[in-house]
N, CA, C and O atoms as a GROMACS GRO file, in nm:
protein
  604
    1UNK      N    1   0.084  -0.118   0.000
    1UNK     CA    2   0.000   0.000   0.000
    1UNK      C    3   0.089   0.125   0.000
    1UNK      O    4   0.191   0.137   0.068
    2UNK      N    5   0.045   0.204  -0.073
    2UNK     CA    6   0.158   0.344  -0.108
    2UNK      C    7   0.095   0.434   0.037
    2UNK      O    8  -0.011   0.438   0.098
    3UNK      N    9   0.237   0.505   0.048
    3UNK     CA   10   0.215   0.622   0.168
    3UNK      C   11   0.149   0.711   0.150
    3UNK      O   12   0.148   0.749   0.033
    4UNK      N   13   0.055   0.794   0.256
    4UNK     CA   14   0.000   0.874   0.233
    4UNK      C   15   0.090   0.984   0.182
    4UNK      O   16   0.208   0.955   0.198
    5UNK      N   17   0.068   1.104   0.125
    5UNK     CA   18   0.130   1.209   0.120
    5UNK      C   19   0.125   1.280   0.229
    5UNK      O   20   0.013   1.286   0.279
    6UNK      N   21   0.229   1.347   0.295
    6UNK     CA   22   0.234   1.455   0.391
    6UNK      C   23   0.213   1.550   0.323
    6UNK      O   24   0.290   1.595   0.238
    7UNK      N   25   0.056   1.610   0.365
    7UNK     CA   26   0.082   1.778   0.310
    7UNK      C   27   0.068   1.892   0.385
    7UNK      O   28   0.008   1.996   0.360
    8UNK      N   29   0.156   1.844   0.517
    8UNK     CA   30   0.150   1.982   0.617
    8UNK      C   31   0.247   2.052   0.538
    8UNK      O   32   0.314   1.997   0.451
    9UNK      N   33   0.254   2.194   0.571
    9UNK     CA   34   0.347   2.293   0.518
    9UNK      C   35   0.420   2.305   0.626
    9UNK      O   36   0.368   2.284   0.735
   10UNK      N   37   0.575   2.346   0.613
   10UNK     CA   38   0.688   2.389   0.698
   10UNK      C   39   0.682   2.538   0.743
   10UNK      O   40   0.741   2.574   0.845
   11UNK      N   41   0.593   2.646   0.646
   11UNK     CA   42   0.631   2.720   0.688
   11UNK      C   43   0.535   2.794   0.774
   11UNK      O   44   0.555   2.915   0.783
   12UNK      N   45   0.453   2.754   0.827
   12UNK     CA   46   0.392   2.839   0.941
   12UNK      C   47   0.519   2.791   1.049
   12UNK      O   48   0.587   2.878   1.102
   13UNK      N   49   0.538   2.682   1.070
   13UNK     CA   50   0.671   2.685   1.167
   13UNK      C   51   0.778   2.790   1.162
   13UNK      O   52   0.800   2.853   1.265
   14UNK      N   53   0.864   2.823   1.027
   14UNK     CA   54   0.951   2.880   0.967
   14UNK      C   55   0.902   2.981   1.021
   14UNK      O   56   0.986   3.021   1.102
   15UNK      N   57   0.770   3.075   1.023
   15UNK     CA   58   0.710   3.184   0.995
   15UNK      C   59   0.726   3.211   1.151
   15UNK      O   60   0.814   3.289   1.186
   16UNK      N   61   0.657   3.160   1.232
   16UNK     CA   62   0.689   3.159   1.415
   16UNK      C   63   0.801   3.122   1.474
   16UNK      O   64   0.814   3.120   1.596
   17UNK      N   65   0.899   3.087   1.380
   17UNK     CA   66   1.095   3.132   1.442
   17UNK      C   67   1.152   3.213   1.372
   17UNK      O   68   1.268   3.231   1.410
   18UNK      N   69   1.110   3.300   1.240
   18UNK     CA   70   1.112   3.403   1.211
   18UNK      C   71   1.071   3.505   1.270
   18UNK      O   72   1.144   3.604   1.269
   19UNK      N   73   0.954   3.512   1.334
   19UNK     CA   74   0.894   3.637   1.440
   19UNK      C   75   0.952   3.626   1.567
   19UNK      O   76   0.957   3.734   1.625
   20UNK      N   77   0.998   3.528   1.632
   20UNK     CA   78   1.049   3.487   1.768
   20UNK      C   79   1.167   3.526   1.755
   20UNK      O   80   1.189   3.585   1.861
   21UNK      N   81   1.310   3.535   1.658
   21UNK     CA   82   1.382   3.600   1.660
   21UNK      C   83   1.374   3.726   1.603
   21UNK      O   84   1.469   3.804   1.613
   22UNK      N   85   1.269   3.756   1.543
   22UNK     CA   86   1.236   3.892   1.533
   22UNK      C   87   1.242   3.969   1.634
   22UNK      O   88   1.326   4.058   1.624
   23UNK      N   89   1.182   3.965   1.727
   23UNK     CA   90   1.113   4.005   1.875
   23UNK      C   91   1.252   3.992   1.967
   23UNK      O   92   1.298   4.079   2.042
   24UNK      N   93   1.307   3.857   1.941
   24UNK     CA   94   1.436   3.862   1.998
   24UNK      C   95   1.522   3.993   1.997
   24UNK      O   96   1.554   4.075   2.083
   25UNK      N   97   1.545   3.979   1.876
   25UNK     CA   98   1.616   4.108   1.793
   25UNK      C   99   1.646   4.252   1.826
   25UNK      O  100   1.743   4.325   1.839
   26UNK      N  101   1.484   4.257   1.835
   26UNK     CA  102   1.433   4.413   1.860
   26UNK      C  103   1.542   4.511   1.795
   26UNK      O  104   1.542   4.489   1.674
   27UNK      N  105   1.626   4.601   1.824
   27UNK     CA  106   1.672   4.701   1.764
   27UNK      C  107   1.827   4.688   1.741
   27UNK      O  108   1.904   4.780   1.716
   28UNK      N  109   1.856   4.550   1.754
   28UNK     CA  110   2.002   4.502   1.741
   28UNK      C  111   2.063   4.447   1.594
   28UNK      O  112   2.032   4.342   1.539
   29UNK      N  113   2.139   4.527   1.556
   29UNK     CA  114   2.205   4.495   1.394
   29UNK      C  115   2.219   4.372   1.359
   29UNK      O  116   2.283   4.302   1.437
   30UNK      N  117   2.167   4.312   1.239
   30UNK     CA  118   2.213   4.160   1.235
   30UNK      C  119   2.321   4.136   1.240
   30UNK      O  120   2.325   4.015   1.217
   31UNK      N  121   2.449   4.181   1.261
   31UNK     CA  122   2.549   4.175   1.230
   31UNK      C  123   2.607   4.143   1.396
   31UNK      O  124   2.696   4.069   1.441
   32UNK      N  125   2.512   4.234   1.457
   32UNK     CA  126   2.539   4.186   1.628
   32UNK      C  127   2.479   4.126   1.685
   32UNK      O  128   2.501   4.102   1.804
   33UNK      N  129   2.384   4.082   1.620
   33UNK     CA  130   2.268   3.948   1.683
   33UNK      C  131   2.341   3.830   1.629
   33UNK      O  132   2.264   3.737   1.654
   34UNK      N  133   2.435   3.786   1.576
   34UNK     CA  134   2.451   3.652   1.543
   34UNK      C  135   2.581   3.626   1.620
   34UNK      O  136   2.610   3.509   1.645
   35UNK      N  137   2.674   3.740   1.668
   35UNK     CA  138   2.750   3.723   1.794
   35UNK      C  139   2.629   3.644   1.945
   35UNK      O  140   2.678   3.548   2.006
   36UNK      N  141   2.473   3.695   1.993
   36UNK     CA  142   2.426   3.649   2.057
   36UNK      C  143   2.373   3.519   2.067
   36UNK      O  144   2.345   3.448   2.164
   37UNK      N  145   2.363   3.501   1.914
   37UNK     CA  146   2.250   3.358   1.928
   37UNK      C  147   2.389   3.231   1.924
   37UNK      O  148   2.381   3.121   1.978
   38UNK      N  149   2.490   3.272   1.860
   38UNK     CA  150   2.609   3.180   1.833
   38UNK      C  151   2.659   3.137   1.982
   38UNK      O  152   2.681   3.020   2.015
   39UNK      N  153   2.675   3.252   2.070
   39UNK     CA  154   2.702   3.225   2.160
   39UNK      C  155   2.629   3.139   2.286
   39UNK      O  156   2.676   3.084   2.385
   40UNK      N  157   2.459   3.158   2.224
   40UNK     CA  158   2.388   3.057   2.321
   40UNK      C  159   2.413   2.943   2.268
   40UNK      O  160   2.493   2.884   2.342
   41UNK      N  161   2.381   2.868   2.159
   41UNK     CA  162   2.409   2.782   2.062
   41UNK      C  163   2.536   2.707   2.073
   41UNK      O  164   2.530   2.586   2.050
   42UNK      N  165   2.652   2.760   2.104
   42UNK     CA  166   2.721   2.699   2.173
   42UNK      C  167   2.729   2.665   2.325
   42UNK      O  168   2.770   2.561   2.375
   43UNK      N  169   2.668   2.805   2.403
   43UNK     CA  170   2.668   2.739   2.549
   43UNK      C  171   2.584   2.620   2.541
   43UNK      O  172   2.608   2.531   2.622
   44UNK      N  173   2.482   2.604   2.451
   44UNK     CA  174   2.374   2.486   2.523
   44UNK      C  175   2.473   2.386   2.444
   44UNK      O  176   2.486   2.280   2.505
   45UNK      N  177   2.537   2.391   2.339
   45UNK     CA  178   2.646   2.221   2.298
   45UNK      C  179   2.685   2.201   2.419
   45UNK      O  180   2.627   2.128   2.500
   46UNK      N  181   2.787   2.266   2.440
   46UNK     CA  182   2.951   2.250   2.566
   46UNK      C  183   2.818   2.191   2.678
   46UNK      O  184   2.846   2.074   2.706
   47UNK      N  185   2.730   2.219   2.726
   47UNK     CA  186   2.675   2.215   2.823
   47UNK      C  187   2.601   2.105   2.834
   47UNK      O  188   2.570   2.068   2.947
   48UNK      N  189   2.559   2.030   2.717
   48UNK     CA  190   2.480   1.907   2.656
   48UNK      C  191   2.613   1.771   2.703
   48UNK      O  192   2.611   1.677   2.783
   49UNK      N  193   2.726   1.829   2.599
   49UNK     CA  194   2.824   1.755   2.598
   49UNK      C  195   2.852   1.682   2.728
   49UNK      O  196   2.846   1.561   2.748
   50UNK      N  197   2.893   1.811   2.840
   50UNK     CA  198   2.931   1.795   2.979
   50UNK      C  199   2.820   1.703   3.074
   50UNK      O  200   2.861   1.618   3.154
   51UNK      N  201   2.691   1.729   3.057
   51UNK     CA  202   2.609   1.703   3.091
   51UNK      C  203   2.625   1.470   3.044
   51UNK      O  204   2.609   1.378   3.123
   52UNK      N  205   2.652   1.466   2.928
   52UNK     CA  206   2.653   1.349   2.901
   52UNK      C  207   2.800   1.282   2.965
   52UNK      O  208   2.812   1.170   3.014
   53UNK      N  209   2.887   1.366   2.952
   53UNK     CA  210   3.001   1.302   3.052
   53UNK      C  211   2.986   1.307   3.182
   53UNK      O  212   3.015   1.200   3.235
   54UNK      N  213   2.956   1.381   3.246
   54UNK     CA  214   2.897   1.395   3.372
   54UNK      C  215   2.792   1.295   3.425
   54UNK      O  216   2.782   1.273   3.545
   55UNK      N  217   2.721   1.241   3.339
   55UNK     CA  218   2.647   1.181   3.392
   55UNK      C  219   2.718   1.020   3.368
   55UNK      O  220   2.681   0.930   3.445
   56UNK      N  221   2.788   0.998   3.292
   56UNK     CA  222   2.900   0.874   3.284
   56UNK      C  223   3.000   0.863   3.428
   56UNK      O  224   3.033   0.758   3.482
   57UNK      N  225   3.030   0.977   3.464
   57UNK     CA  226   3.136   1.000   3.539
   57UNK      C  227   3.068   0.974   3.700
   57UNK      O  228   3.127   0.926   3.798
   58UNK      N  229   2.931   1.022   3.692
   58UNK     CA  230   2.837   0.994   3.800
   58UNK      C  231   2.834   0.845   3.862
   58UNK      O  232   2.859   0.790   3.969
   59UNK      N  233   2.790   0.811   3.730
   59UNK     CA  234   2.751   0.643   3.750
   59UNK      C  235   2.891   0.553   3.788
   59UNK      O  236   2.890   0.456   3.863
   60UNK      N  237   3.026   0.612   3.712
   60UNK     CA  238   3.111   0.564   3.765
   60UNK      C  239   3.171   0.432   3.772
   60UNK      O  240   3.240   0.394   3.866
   61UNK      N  241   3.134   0.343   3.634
   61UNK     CA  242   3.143   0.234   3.548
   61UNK      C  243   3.249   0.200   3.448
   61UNK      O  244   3.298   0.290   3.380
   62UNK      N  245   3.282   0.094   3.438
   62UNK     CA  246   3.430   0.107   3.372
   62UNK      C  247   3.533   0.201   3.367
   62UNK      O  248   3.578   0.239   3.475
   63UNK      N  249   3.594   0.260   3.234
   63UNK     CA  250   3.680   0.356   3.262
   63UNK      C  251   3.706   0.448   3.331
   63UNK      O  252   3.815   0.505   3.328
   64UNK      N  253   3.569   0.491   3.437
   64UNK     CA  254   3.484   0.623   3.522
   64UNK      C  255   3.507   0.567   3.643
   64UNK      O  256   3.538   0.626   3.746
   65UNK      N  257   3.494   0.465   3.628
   65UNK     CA  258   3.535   0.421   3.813
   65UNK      C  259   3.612   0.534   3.891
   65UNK      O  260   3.723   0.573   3.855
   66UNK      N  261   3.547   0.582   3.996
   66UNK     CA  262   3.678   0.653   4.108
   66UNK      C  263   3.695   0.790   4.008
   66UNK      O  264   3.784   0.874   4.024
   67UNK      N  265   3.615   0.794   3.925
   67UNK     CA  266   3.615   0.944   3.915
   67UNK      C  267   3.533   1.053   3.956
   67UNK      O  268   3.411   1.045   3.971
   68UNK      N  269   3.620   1.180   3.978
   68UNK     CA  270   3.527   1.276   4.036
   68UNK      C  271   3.464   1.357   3.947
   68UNK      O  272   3.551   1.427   3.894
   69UNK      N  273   3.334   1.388   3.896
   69UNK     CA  274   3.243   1.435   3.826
   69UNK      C  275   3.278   1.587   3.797
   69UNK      O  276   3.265   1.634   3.684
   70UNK      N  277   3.326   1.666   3.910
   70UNK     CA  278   3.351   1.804   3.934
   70UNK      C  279   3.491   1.797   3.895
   70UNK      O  280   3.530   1.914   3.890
   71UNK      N  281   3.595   1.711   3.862
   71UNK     CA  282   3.714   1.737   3.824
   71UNK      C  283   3.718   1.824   3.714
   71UNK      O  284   3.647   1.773   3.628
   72UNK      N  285   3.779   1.963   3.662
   72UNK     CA  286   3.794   1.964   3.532
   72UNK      C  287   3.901   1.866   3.452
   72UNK      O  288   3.893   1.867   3.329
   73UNK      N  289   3.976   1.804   3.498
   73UNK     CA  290   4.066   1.733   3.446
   73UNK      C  291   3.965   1.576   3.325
   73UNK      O  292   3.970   1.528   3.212
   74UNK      N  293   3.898   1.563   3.439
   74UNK     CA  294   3.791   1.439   3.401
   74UNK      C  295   3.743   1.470   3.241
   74UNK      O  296   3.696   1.386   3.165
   75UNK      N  297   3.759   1.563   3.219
   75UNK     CA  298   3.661   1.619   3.083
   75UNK      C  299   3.778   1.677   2.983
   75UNK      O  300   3.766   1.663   2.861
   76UNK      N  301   3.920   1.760   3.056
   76UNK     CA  302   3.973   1.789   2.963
   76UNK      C  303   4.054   1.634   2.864
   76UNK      O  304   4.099   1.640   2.749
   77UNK      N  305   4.050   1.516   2.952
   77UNK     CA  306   4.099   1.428   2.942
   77UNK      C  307   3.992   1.365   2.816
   77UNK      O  308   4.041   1.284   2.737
   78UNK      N  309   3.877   1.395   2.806
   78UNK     CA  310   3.798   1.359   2.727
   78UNK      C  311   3.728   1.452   2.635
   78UNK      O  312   3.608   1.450   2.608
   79UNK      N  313   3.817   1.530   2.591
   79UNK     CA  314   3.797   1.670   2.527
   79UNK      C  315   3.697   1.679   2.549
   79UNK      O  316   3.633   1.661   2.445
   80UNK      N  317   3.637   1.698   2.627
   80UNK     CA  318   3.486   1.791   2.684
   80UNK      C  319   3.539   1.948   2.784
   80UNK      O  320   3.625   1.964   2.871
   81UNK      N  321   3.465   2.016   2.737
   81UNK     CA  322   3.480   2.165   2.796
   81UNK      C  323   3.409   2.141   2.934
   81UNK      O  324   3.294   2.102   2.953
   82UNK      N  325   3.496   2.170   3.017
   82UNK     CA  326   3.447   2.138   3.167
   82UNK      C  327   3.339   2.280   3.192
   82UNK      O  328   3.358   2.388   3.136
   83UNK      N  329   3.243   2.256   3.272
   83UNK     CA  330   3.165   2.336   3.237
   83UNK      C  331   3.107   2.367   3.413
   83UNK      O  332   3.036   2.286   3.474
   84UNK      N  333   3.156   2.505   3.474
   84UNK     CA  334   3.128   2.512   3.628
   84UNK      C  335   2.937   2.539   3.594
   84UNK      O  336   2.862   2.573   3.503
   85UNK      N  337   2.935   2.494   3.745
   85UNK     CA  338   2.795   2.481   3.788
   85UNK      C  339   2.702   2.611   3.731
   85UNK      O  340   2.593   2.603   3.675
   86UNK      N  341   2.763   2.710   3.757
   86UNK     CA  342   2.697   2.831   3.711
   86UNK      C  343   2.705   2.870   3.571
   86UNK      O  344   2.691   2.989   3.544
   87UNK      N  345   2.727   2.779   3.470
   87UNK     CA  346   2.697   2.810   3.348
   87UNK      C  347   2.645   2.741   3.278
   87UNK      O  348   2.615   2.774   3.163
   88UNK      N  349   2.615   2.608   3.336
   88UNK     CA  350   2.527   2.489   3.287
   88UNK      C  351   2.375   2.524   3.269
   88UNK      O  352   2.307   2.604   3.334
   89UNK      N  353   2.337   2.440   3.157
   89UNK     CA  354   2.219   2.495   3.115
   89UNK      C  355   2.069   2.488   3.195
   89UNK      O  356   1.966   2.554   3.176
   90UNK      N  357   2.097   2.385   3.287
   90UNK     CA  358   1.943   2.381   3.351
   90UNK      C  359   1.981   2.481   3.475
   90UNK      O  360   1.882   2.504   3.544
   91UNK      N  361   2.093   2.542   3.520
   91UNK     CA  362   2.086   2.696   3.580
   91UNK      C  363   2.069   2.759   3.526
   91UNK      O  364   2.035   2.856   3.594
   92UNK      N  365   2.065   2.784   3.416
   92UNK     CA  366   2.055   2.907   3.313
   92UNK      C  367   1.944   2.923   3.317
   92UNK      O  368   1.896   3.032   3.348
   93UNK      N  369   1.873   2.820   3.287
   93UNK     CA  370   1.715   2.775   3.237
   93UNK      C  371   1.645   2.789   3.327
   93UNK      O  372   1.535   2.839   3.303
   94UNK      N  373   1.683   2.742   3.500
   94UNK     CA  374   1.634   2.743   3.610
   94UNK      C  375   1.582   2.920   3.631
   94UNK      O  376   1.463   2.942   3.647
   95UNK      N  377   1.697   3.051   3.629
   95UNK     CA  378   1.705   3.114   3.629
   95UNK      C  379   1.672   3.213   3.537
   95UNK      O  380   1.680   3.334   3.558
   96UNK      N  381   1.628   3.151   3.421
   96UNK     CA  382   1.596   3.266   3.282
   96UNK      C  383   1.459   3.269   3.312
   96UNK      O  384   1.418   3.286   3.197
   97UNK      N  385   1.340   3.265   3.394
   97UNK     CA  386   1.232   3.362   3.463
   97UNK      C  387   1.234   3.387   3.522
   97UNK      O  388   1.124   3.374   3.576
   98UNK      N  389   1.355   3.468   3.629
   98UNK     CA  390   1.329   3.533   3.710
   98UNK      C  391   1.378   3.671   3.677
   98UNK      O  392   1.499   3.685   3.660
   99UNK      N  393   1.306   3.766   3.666
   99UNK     CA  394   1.334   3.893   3.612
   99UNK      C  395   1.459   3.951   3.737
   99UNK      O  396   1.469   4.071   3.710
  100UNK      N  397   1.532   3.927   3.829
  100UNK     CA  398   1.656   3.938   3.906
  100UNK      C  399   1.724   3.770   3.892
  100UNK      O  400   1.661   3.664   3.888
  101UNK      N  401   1.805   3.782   3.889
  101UNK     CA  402   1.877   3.653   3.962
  101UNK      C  403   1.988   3.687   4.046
  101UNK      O  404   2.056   3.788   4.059
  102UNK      N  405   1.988   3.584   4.096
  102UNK     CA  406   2.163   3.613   4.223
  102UNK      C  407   2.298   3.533   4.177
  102UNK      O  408   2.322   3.415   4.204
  103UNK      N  409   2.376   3.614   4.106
  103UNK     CA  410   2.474   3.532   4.092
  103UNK      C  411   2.602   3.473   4.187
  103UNK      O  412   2.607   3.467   4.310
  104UNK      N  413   2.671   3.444   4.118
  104UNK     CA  414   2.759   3.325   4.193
  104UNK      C  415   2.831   3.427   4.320
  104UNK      O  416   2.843   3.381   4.434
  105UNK      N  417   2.873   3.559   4.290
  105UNK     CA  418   2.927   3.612   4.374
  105UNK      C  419   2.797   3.680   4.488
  105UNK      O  420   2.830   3.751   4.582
  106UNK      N  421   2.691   3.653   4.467
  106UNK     CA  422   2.538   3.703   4.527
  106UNK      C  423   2.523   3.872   4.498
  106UNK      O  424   2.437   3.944   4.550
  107UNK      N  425   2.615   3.910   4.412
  107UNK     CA  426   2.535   4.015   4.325
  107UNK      C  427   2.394   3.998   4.261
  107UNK      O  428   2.366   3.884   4.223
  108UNK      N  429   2.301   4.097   4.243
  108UNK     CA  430   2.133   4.024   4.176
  108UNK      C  431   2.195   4.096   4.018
  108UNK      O  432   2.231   4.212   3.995
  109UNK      N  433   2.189   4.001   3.946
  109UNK     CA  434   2.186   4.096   3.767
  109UNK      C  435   2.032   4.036   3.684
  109UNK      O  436   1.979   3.941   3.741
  110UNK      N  437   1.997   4.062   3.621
  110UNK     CA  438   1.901   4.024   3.524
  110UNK      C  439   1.970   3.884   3.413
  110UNK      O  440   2.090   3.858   3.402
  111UNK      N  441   1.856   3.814   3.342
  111UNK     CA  442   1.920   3.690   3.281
  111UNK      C  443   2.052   3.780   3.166
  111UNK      O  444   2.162   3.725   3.168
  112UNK      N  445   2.047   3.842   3.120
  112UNK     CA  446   2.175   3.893   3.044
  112UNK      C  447   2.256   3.930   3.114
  112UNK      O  448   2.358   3.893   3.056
  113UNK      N  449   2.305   4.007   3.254
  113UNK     CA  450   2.413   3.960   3.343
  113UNK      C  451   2.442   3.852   3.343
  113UNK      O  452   2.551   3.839   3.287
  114UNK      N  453   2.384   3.714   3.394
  114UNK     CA  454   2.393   3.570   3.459
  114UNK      C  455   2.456   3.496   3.333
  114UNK      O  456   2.539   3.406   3.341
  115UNK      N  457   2.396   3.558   3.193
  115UNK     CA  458   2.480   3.501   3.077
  115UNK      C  459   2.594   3.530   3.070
  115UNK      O  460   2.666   3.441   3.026
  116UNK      N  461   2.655   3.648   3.105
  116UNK     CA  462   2.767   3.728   3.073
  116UNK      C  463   2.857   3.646   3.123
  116UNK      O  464   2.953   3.606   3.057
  117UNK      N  465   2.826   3.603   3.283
  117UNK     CA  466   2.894   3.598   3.422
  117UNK      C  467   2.926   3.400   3.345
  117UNK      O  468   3.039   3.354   3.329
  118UNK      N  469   2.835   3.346   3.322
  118UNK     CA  470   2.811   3.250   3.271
  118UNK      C  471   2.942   3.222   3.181
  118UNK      O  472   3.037   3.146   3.201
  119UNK      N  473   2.912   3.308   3.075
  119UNK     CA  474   3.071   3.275   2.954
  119UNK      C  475   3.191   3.266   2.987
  119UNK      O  476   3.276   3.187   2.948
  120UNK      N  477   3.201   3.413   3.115
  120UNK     CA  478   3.320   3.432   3.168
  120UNK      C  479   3.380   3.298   3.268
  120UNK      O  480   3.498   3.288   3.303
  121UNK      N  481   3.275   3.203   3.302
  121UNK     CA  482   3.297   3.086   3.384
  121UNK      C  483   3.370   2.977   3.371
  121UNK      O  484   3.444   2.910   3.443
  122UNK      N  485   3.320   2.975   3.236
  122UNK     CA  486   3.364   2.884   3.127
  122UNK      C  487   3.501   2.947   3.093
  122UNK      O  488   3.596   2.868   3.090
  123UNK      N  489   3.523   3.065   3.070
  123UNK     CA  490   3.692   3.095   2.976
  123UNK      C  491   3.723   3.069   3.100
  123UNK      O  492   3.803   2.976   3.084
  124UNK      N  493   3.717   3.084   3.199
  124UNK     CA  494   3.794   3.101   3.319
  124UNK      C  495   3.839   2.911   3.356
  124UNK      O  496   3.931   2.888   3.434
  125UNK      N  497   3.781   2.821   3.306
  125UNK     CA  498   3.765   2.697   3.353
  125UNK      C  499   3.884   2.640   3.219
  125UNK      O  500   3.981   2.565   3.231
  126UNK      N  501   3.848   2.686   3.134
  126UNK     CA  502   3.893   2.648   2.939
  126UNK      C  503   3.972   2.745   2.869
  126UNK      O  504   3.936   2.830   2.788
  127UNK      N  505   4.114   2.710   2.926
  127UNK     CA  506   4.238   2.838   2.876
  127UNK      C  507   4.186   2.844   2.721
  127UNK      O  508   4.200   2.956   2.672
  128UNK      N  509   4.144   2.772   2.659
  128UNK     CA  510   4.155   2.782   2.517
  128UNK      C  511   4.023   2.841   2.482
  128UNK      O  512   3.993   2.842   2.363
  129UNK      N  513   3.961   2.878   2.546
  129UNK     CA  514   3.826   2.953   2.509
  129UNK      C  515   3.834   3.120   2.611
  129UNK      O  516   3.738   3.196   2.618
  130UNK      N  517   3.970   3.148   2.678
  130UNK     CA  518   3.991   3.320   2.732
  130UNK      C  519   4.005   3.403   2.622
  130UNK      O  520   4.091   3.403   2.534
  131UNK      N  521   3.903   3.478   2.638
  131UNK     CA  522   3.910   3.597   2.556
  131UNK      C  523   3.798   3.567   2.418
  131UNK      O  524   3.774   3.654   2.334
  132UNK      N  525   3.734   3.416   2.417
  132UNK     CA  526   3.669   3.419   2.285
  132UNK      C  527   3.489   3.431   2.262
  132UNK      O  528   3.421   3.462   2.164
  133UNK      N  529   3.458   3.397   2.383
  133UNK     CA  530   3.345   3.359   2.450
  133UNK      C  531   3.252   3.514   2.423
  133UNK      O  532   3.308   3.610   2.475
  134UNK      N  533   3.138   3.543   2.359
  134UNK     CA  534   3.076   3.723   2.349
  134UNK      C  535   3.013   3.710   2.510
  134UNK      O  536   2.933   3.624   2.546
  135UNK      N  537   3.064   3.802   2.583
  135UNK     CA  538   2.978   3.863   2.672
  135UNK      C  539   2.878   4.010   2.650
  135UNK      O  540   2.904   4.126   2.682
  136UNK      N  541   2.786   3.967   2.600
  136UNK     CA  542   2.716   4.124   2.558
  136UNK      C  543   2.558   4.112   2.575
  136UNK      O  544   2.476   4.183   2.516
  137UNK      N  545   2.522   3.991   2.684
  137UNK     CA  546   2.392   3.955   2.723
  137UNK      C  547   2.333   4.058   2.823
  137UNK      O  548   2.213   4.049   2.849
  138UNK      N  549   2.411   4.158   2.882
  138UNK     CA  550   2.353   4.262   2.999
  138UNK      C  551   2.396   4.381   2.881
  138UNK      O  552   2.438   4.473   2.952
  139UNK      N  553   2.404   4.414   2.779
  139UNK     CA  554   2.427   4.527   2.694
  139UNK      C  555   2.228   4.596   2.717
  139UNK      O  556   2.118   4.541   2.728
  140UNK      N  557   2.272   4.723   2.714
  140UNK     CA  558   2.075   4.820   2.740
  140UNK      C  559   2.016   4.749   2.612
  140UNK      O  560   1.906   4.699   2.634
  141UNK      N  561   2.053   4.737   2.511
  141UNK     CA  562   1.937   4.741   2.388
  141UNK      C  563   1.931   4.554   2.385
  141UNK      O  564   1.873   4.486   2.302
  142UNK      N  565   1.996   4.516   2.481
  142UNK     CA  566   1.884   4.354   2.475
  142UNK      C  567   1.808   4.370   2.603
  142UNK      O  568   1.857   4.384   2.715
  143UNK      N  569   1.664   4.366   2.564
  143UNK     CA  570   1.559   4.383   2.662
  143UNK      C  571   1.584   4.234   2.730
  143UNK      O  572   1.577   4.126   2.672
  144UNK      N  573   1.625   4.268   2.917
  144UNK     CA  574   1.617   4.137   3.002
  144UNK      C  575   1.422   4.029   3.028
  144UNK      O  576   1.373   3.926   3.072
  145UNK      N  577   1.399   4.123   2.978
  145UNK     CA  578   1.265   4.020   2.936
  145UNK      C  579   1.227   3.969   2.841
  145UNK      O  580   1.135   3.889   2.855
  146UNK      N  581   1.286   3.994   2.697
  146UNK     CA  582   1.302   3.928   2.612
  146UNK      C  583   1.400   3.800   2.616
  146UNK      O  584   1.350   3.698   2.569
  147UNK      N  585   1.514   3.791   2.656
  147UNK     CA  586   1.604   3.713   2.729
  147UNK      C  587   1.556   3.620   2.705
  147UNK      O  588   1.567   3.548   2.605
  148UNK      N  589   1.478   3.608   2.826
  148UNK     CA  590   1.452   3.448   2.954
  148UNK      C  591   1.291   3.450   2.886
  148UNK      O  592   1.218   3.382   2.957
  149UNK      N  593   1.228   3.502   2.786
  149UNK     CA  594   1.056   3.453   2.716
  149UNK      C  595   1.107   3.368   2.610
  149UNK      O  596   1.191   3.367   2.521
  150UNK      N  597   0.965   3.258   2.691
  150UNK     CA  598   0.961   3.148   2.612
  150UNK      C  599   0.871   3.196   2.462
  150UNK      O  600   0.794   3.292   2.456
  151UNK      N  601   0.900   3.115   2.365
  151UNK     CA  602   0.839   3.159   2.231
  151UNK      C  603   0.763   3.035   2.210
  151UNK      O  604   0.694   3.021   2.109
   0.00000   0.00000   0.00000
């Protein structure tokens, strides 16, 4: 028996992540919005990555035996970007509705501080990522409530 045809269309989807980074956007040059989204886009990889070694390193099974989860060594050893607590994504995520958050030093910044503070966590953990990481998530013309809204 032959397949039905699919004839949903793609682009009402296309059309509602076109307006969602629209809105994202707001009054920021494309040219400086793709420094922002690149940079989430990679925090959520490194953070996925870690997250899957981490949770190997947890369980602590074969090669993992007797390892410590919080080592950065554990990860540089397994080219994974060691990734401190405060820049991992379900803090991020935990924290991207609360119009204040408290960061690591218990300063309160908004979710584009906590990103900033976030990148800088990471270069600070990953000599090979000092100096490359955009911190420009607390800049005035990204609205902190646009940030942390879900689309």
């Amino acid at each position: 028996m032959p397949k039905a045809k699919n004839n949903t269309k793609s682009e009402p989807f296309e059309a509602t992540l076109w307006q969602a980074a629209d809105k994202l956007r707001k009054n920021i040059d494309a040219a400086e919005y793709k420094h922002i989204v690149l940079g989430l886009i990679f925090l959520k990889y490194v953070s996925e990555a870690f997250e899957a070694l981490h949770a190997k390193l947890v369980k602590g099974e074969g090669e993992f035996a007797g390892a410590d989860p919080e080592e950065p060594n554990e990860y540089t050893a397994e080219k994974v970007f060691f990734v401190p607590s405060i820049a991992r994504w379900q803090t991020i995520s935990d924290n991207a509705k609360r119009l204040k958050s408290c960061s690591k030093n218990g300063k309160k910044v908004d979710i584009g501080g906590y990103l900033d503070e976030a990148m800088e966590a990471i270069e600070r953990q990953n000599i090979s990522l000092r100096g490359v990481l955009p911190t420009v998530y607390a800049r005035p013309n990204l609205v902190p409530r646009q940030s942390g809204r879900p689309y």
